[in-house]
C-alpha positions as CSV (number, residue, x, y, z in Angstrom):
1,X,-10.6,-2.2,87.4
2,X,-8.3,-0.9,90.0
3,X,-7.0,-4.0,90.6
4,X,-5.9,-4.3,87.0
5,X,-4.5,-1.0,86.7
6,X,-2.4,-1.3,90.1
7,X,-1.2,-4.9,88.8
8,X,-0.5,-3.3,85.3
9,X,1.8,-0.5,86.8
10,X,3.5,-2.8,88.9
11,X,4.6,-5.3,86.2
12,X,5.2,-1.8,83.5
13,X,7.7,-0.6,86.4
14,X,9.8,-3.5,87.2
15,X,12.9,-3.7,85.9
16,X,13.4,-6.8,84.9
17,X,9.7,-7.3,82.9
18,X,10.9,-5.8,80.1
19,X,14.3,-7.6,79.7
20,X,12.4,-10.8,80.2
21,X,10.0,-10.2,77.5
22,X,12.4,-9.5,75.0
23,X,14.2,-12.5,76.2
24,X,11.0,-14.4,75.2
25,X,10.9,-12.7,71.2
26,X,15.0,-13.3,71.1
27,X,15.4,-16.8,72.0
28,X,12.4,-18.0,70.9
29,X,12.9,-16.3,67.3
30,X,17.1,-17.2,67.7
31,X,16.6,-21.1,68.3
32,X,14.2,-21.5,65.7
33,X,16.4,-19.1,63.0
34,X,19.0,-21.8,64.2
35,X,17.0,-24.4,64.0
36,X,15.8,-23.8,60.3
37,X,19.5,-22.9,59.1
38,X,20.5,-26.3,60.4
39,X,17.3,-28.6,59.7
40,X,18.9,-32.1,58.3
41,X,18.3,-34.2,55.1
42,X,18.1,-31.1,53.0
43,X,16.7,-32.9,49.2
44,X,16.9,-36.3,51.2
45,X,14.0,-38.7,50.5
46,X,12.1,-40.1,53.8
47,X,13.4,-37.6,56.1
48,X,11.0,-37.4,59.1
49,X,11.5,-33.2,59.8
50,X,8.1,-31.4,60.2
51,X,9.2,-28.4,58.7
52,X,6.5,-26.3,60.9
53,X,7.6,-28.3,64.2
54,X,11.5,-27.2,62.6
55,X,10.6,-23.7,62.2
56,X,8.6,-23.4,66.2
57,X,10.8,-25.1,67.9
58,X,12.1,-21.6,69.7
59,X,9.2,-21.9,71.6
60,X,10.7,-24.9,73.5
61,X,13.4,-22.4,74.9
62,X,11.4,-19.3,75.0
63,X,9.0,-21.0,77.5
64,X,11.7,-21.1,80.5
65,X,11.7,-16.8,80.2
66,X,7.8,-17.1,80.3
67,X,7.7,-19.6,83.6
68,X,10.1,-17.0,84.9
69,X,8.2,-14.3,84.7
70,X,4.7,-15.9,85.7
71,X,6.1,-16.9,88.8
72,X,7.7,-13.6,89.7
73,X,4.2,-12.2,88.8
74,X,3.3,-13.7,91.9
75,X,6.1,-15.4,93.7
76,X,8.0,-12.8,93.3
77,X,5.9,-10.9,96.0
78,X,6.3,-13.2,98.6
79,X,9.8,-13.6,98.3
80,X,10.1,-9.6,98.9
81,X,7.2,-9.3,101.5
82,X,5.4,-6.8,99.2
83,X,2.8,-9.7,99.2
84,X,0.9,-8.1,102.4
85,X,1.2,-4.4,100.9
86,X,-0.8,-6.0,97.1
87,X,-3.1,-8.1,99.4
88,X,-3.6,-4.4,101.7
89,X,-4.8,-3.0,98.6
90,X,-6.9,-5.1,96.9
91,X,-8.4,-7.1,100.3
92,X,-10.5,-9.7,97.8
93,X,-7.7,-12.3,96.5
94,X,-9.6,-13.7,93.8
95,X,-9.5,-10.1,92.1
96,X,-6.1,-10.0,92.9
97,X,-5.3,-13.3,91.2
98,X,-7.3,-12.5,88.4
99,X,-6.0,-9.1,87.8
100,X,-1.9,-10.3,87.8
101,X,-3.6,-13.4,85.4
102,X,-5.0,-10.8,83.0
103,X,-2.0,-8.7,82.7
104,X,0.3,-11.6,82.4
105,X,-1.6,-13.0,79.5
106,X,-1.5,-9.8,78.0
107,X,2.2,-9.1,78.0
108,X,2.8,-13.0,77.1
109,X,0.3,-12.9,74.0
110,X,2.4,-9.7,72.7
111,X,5.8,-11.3,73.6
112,X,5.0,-14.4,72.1
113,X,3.4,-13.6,69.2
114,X,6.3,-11.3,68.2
115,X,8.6,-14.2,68.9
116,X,6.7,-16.4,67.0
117,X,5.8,-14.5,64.1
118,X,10.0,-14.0,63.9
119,X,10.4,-17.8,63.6
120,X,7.8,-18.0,61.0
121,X,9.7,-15.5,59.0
122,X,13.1,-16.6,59.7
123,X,12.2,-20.4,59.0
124,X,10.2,-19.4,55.9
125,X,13.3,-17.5,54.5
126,X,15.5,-20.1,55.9
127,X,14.5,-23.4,55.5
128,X,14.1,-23.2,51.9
129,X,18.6,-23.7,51.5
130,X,18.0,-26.7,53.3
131,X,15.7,-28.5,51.2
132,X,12.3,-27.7,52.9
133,X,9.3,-25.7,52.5
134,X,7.1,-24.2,55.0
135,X,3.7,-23.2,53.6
136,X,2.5,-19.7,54.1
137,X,0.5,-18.5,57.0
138,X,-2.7,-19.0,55.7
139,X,-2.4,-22.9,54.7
140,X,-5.1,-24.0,58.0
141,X,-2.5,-25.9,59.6
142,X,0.4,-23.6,59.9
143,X,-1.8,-21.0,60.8
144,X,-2.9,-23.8,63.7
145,X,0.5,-24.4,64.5
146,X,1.5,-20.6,64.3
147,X,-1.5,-19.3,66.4
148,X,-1.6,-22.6,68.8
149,X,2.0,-21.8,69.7
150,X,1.6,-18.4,71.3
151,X,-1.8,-20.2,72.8
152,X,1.0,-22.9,74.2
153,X,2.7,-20.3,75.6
154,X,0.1,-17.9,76.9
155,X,-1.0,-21.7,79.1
156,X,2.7,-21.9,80.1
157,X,2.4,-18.4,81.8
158,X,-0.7,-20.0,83.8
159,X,0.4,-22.8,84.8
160,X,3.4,-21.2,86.2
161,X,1.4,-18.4,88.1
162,X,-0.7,-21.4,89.5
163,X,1.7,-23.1,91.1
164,X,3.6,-19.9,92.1
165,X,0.5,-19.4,94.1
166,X,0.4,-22.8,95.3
167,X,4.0,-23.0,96.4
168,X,4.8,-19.2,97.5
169,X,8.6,-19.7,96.9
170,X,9.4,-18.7,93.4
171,X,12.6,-20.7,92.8
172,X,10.6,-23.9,93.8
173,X,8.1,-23.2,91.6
174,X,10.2,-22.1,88.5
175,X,12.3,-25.6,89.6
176,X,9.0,-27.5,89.6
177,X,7.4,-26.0,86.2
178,X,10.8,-26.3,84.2
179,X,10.9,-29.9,85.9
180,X,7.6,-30.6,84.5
181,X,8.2,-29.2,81.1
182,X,11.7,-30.9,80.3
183,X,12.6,-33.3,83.1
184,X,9.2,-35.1,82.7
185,X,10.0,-36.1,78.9
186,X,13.2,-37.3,79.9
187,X,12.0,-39.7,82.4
188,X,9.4,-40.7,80.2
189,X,11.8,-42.2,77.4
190,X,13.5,-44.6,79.3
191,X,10.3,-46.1,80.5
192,X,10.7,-49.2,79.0
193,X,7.3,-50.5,79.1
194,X,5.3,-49.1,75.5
195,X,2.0,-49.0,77.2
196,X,2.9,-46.8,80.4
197,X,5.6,-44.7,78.1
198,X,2.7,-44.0,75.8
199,X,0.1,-42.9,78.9
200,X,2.7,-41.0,79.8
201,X,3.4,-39.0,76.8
202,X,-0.4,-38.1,76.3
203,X,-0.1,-36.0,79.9
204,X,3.2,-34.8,79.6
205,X,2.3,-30.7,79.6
206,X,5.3,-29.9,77.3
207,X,4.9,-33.2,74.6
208,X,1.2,-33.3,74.5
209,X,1.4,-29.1,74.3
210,X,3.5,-29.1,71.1
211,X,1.9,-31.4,69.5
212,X,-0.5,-28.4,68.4
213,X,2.8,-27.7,66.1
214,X,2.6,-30.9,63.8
215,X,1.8,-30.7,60.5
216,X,2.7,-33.9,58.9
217,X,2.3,-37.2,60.0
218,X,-0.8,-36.7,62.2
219,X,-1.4,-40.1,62.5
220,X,2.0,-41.2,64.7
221,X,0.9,-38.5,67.5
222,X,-0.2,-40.0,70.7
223,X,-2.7,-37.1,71.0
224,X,-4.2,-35.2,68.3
225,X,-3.0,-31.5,67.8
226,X,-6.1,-29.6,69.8
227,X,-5.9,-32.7,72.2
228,X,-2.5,-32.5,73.3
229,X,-3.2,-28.5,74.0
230,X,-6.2,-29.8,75.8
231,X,-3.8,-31.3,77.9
232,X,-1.8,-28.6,78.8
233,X,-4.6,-26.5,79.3
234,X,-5.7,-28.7,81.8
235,X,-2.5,-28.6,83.9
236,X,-2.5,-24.9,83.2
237,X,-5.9,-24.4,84.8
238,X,-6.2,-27.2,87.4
239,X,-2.4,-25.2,88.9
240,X,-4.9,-22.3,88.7
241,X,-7.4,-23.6,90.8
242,X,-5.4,-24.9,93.4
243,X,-3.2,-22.4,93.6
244,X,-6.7,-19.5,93.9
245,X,-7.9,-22.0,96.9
246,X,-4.7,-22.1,99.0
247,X,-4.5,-17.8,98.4
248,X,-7.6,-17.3,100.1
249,X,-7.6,-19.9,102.4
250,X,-3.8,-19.0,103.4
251,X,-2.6,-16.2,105.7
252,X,-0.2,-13.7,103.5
């Protein structure tokens, strides 16, 4: 409990925390508000726009803030020193991990839930002038892709304090997660051959991840909505792992 509490007023007193979760609600809510004012085909027969996937896609953007601050959670501290003074005070690193993990799902959850809730709104109010509907909240699937979204991001934050942990030096990890989340999709479309592109898409963290958005078309996904967050989860906690064995097997 100490650990929590020393952890909690050390994230509630940094200056930057609170900028970078409003930076989470605002471009996550402002990309998808653009996204919905601007969704093509409006009344067009056969266009292929998820209007859910349309109205969430802030979350595609909002996600860099979050990698950003789970790795300064942690990186952050050995790029300052203050590692040795944390690790002073609370001498058992898996409570240490654990504790910085628990606040950072905490603030991430409120962050982006606010930031998703305003793309909701914004896209339900929006999308409407361009021709498309998005169902209210409690239709089971946009309450899936809704909820799933904040628990896409809530993985992001892990993922990103895992391998801060792994790698100590935050700008490599923040290059390494943001790699993996929009660098990794981009090599995987110019694969040319259909069977490795599609292997590839069913691990990609980000790709498989959204797919917990989709709402239409279920059938064309390479991995099934809970599936694909599966995925993601997976990357999220093996980081985790790895990065809790090298902290206490590591000198500060």
């Amino acid at each position: 409990m100490s650990a929590l509490r020393s952890e909690w007023t050390k994230l509630r007193t940094s200056p930057g925390t609170v900028w970078m979760l409003l930076g989470i609600v605002a471009l996550t809510t402002g990309m998808s508000a653009a996204s919905a004012a601007t969704a093509g085909c409006p009344g067009g027969d056969g266009c292929a726009v998820d209007p859910a996937r349309t109205g969430l896609i802030g979350v595609q953007l909002g996600q860099a803030v979050v990698v950003a601050l789970s790795v300064l959670v942690l990186g952050g501290e050995y790029g300052t020193g203050m590692i040795g003074v944390s690790l002073a005070a609370t001498p058992r690193r898996t409570s240490l991990l654990l504790a910085k993990a628990a606040n950072l799902v905490v603030l991430v959850t409120v962050s982006g839930a606010l930031g998703v809730l305003g793309s909701y709104v914004c896209s339900r109010l929006l999308l409407p002038s361009r021709g498309y509907h998005l169902a209210a909240l409690t239709e089971p699937t946009i309450l899936r892709a809704v909820g799933g979204s904040v628990l896409y991001l809530i993985l992001i934050s892990l993922l990103g304090l895992g391998l801060a942990a792994t790698v100590r030096e935050p700008a490599a990890a923040i290059g390494i997660v943001l790699g993996l989340l929009y660098v990794f999709p981009l090599i995987t479309s110019v694969v040319s051959d259909k069977h490795w592109r599609r292997h590839l898409e069913q691990i990609q963290p980000m790709g498989a991840g959204l797919n917990i958005q989709a709402t239409v078309n279920l059938h064309d996904l390479v991995l099934s909505p809970w599936a694909g967050l599966a995925v993601l989860a997976a990357w999220a906690f093996g980081a985790l792992i790895v990065g809790w064995l090298l902290l206490i097997a590591r000198d500060a």
